[in-house]
C-alpha positions in Angstrom: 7.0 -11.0 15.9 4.6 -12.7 18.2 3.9 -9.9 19.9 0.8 -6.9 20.8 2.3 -2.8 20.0 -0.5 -1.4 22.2 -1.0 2.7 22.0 -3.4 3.8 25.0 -4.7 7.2 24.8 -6.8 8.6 27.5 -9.5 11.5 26.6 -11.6 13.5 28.2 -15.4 13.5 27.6 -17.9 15.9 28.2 -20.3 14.2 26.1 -22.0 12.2 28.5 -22.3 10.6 31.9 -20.6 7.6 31.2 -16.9 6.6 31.0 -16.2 3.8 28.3 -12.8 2.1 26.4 -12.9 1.3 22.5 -10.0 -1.1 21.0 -9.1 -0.6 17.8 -7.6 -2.7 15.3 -7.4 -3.0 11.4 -5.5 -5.0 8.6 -5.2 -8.5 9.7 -5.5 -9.9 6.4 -7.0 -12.7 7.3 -6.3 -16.0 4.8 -5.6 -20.2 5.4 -2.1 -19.2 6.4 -3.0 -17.2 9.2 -1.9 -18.8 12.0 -4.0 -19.7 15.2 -1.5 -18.6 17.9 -1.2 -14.9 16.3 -5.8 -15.4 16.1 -5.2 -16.7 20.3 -2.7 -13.4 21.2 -5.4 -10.9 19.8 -8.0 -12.6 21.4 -5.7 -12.8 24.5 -5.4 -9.4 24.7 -8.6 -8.5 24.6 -9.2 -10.5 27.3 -7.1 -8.5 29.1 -8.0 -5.0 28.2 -12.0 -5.6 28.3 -13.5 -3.0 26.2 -16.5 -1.4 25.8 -16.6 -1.7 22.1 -14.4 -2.6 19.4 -13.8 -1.2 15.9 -12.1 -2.8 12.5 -11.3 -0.4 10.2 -11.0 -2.8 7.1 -9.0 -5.0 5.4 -10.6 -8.2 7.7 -9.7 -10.7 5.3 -6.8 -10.5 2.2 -9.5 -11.3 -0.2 -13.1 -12.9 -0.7 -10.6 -16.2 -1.9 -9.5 -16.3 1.9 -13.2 -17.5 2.7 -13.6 -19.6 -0.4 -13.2 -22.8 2.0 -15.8 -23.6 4.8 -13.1 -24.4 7.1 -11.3 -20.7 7.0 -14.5 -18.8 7.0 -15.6 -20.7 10.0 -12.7 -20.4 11.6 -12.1 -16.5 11.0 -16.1 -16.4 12.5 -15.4 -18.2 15.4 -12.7 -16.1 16.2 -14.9 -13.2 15.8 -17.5 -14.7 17.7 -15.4 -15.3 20.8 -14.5 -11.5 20.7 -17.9 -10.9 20.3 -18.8 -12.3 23.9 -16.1 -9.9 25.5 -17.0 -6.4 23.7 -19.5 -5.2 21.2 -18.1 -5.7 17.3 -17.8 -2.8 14.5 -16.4 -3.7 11.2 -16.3 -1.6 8.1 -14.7 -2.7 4.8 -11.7 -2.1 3.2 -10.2 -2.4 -0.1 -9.1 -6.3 0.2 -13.2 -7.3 2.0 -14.0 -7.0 -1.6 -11.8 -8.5 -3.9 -11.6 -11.7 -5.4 -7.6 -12.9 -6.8 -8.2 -16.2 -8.6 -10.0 -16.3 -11.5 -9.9 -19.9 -12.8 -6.8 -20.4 -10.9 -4.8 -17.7 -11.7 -3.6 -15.9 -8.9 -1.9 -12.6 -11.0 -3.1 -9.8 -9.0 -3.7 -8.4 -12.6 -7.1 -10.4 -12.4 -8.2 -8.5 -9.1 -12.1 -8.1 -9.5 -14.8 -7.0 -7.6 -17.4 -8.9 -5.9 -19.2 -7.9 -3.2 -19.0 -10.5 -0.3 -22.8 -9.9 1.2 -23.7 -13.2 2.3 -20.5 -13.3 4.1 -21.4 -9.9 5.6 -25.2 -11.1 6.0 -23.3 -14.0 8.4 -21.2 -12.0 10.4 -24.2 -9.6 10.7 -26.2 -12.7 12.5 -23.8 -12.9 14.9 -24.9 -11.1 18.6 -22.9 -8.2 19.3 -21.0 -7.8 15.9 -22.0 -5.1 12.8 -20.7 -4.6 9.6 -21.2 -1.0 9.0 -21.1 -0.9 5.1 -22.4 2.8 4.9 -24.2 2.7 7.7 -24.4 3.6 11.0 -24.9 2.7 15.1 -26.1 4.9 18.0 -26.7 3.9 21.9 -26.2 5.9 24.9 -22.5 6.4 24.7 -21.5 6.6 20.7 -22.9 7.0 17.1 -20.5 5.1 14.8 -20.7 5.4 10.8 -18.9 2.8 8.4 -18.0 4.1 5.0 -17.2 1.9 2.4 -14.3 3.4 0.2 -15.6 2.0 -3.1 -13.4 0.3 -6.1 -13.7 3.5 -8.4 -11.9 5.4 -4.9 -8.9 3.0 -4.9 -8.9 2.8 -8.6 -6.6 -0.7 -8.4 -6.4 -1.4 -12.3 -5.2 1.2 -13.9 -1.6 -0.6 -13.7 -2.1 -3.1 -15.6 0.9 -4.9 -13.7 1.0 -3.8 -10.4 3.9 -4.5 -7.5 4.9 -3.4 -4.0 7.1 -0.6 -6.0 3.9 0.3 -8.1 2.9 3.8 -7.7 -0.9 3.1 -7.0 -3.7 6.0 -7.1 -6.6 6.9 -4.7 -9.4 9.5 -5.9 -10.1 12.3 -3.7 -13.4 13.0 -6.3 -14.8 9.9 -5.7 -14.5 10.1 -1.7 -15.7 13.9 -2.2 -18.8 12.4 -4.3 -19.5 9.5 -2.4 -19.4 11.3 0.9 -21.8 13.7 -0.2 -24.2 10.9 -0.9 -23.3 9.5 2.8 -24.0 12.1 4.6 -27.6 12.6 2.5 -28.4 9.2 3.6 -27.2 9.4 7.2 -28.6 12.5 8.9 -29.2 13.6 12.6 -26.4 12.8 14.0 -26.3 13.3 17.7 -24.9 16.0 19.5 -24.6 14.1 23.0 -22.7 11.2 21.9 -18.9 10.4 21.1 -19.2 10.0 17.5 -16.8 7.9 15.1 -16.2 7.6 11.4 -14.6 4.4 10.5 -12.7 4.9 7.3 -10.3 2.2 5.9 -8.0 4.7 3.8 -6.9 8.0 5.7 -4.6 9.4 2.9 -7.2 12.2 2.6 -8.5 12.8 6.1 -6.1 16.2 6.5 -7.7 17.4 3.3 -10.1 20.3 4.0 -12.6 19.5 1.4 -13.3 16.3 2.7 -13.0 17.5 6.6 -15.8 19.5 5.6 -18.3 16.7 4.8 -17.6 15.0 7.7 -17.0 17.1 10.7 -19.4 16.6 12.3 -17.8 13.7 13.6 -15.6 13.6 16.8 -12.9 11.2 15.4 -12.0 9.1 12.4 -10.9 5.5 12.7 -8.7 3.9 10.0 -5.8 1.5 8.7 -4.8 1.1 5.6 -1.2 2.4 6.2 0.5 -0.6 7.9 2.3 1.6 10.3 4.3 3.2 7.3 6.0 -0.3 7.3 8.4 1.6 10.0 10.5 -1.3 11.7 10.2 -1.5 15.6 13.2 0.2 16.4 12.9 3.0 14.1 9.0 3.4 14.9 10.5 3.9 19.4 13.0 6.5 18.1 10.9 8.4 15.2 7.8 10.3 16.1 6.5 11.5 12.9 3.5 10.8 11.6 4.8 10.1 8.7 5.9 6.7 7.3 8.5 5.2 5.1 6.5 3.8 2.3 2.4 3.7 2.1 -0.7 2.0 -0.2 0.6 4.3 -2.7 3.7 3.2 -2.8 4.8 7.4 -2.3 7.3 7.5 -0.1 7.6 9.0 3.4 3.7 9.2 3.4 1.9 11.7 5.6 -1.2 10.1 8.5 0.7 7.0 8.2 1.3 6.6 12.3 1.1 8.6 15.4 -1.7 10.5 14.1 -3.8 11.6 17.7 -1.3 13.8 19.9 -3.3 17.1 20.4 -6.6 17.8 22.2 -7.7 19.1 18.2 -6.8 15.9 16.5 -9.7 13.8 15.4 -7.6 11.1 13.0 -6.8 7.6 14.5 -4.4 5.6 12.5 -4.0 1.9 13.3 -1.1 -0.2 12.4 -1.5 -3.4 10.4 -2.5 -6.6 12.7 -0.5 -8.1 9.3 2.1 -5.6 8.2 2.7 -7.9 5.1 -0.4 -10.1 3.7 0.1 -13.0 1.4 -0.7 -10.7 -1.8 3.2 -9.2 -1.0 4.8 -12.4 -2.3 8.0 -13.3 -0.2 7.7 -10.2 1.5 5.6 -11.6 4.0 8.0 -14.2 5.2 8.9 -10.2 6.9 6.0 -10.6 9.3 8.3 -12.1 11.9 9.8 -8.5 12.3 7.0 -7.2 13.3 4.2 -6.5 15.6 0.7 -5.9 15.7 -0.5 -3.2 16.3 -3.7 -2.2 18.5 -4.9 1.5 19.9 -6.9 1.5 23.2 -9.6 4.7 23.6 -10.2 5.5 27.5 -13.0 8.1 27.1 -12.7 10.0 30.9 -14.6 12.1 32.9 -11.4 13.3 35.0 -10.4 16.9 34.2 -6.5 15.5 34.8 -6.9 14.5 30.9 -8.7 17.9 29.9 -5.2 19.1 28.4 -3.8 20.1 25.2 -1.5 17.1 24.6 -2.9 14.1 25.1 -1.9 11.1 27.4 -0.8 8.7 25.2 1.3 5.2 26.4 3.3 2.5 24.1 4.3 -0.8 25.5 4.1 -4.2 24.4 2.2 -7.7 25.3 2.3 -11.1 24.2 
């Protein structure tokens, strides 16, 4: 489906002076057979909406193979680039900025390895107005951002030795627990008189009160990962949950999949895939054309009319 799912939620802020919009996006999956006109109708859009700043929650590209060829990296940094003049760029990684698929040809995902695409980040990095935030953070007047970088003992992808889309997949809550511990020793001081965002690329545990704990301190927590719960359009107008059909995990009916930020208290933002099947799915991404992608707009407020207990929130559609 050529065609934008836009959530807009509207929240007050009594953390500054200023009022300010963040776009977020994640999951585009970025590879050779991503096609310009879907690259144009982001880009289109926004044009349109004109944010402040703009955050990618991981999973830019499908893997570090997508990139492998000058052409596709440079045209994935133009694209980036031309954003880039409309809004300020975060990016933090997710679990395909890091993989490599072919080795020597092959393209089993059994060979998945990782390798660490730094010069590639080091590029995008050079770029005005774009950061990769691979545990690291930002801070001007209005927000303090923080990337973490879910590591490859967190999503644990080989221990099935032959994995599918109806592989049961694991995700260690230890790890995140041990290497946000080691985040927030490195990343201290964070600001009381900014809006302040944790971009995190996997939100299966962000309910979980151990690791709420190391990480409250933040105002709201920006992910992906979930493609939406792979909820159909239809379904997804009618059904409200937050839970989805079938997640990462392949568990079904998984919890922070969608719909995530309804209540004054909530802090988790949950983005639906740009790419709700990426090349790695085989012939189930030929399912794309069902579709949408998905893209939440933040209007940050100083008018008490938002200063409620359920917040505004509005779903429509652009092309």
């Amino acid at each position: 489906m050529k065609a934008m799912n836009i959530t807009n939620y509207k929240l007050y802020n009594d953390k500054n002076n200023e009022e300010f919009r963040i776009c977020s996006m994640s999951d585009l999956h970025y590879n050779e057979a991503t096609e310009n006109e879907k690259l144009k109708m982001i880009l289109s859009n926004i044009e349109k909406l004109r944010p402040n700043y703009m955050m990618i929650p991981g999973d830019l590209i499908d893997s570090t193979d997508s990139i492998i060829e000058l052409k596709n990296k440079r045209r994935l940094l133009l694209w980036l680039k031309e954003m880039s003049e409309i809004s300020k760029i975060f990016i933090s990684l997710g679990s395909h900025d890091y993989y490599k698929l072919s080795i020597d040809g092959n393209k089993s995902k059994d060979n998945w390895n990782l390798e660490f695409v730094s010069n590639f980040i080091e590029e995008i990095n050079d770029e005005k107005n774009i950061n990769v935030l691979n545990n690291d953070s930002y801070k001007d007047n209005n927000i303090f951002v923080t990337g973490y970088t879910q590591s490859i003992e967190y999503y644990n992808p080989l221990l099935n030795k032959k994995s599918g889309i109806f592989t049961h997949n694991c995700e260690n809550k230890q790890v995140m627990l041990e290497e946000l511990k080691k985040l927030k020793d490195k990343i201290q001081n964070i600001p009381n008189d900014t809006v302040n965002f944790m971009m995190i690329h996997s939100p299966i545990y962000l309910k979980d009160k151990e690791i709420i704990e190391n990480i409250n301190e933040y105002d709201y927590y920006i992910s992906g990962h979930m493609h939406n719960g792979l909820v159909p359009p239809v379904i997804n107008e009618l059904w409200k949950s937050s839970r989805g059909i079938i997640g990462p995990t392949r568990d079904l009916f998984p919890k922070n999949a969608r719909n995530t930020l309804r209540y004054k208290n909530d802090k988790l933002i949950v983005n639906g895939a740009l790419s709700t099947f990426h090349e790695n799915h085989g012939m189930f991404s030929k399912l794309n054309f069902i579709y949408p992608s998905y893209m939440c707009v933040i209007d940050f407020t100083k008018n008490l009319e938002y200063d409620k207990d359920k917040i505004y929130t509005k779903r429509y559609y652009n092309k």
